[in-house]
C-alpha positions in Angstrom: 104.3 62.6 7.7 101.3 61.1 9.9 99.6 64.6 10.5 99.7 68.1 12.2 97.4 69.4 14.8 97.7 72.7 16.1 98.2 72.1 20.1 98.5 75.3 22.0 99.5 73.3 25.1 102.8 72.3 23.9 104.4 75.0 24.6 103.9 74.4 28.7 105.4 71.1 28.2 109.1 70.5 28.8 110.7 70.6 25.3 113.1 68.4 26.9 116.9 67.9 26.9 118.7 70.4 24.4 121.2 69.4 22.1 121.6 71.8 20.4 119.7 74.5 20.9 118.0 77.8 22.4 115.8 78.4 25.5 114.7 81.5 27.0 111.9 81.2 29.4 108.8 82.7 27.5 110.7 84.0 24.7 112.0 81.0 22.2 112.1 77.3 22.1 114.3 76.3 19.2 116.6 73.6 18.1 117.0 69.9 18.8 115.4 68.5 21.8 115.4 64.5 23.3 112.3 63.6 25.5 111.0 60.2 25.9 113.8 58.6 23.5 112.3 60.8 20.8 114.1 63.8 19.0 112.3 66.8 18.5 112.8 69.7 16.4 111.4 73.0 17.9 111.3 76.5 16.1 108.7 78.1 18.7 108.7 81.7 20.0 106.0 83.3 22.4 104.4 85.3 20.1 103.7 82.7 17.9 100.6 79.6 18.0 102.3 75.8 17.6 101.9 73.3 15.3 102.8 69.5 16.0 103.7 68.2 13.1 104.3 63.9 13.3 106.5 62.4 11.5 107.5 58.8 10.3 110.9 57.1 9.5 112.1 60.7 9.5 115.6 61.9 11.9 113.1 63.8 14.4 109.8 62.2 15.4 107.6 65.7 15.5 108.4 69.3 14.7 106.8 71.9 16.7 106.6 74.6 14.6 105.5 78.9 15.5 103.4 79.7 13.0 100.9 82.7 13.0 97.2 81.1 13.0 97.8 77.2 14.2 94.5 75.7 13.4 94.6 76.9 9.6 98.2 75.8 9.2 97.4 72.5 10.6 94.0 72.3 8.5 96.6 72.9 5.1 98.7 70.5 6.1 96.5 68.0 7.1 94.6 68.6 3.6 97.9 68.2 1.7 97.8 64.7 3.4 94.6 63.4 2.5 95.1 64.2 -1.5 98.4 61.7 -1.1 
């Protein structure tokens, strides 16, 4: 794991091409997702704040995650990393 920012813009990106997965405009963005050669696990729904989490030598190269306060989640993550 490289690190995890909490990115609230994410969500207005295209997740990408699904395979598998849901979409509902607005509403949920989860499952497996190909963009730029990279796979990318989403478990996002609108009332929720994202986290990127980035991976390394991993199956998926980031997880965007719903979480319920993004910049403390990414903070505890990040935190976690720097006691490795």
């Amino acid at each position: 794991m490289r690190g995890a920012t909490a990115d609230p813009g994410v969500s207005r990106e295209s997740a990408g091409v699904r395979a598998p997965g849901t979409y509902v405009p607005r509403v949920i963005t989860d499952g497996t997702y190909f963009r730029g050669g990279e796979r990318t696990c989403w478990n996002l729904r609108a009332s929720q704040e994202p986290v990127v989490v980035e991976l390394t030598g991993e199956r998926f190269a980031r997880l965007v995650l719903g979480v319920a306060d993004a910049r403390a989640t990414a903070e505890e993550i990040e935190q976690a990393l720097s006691r490795r």
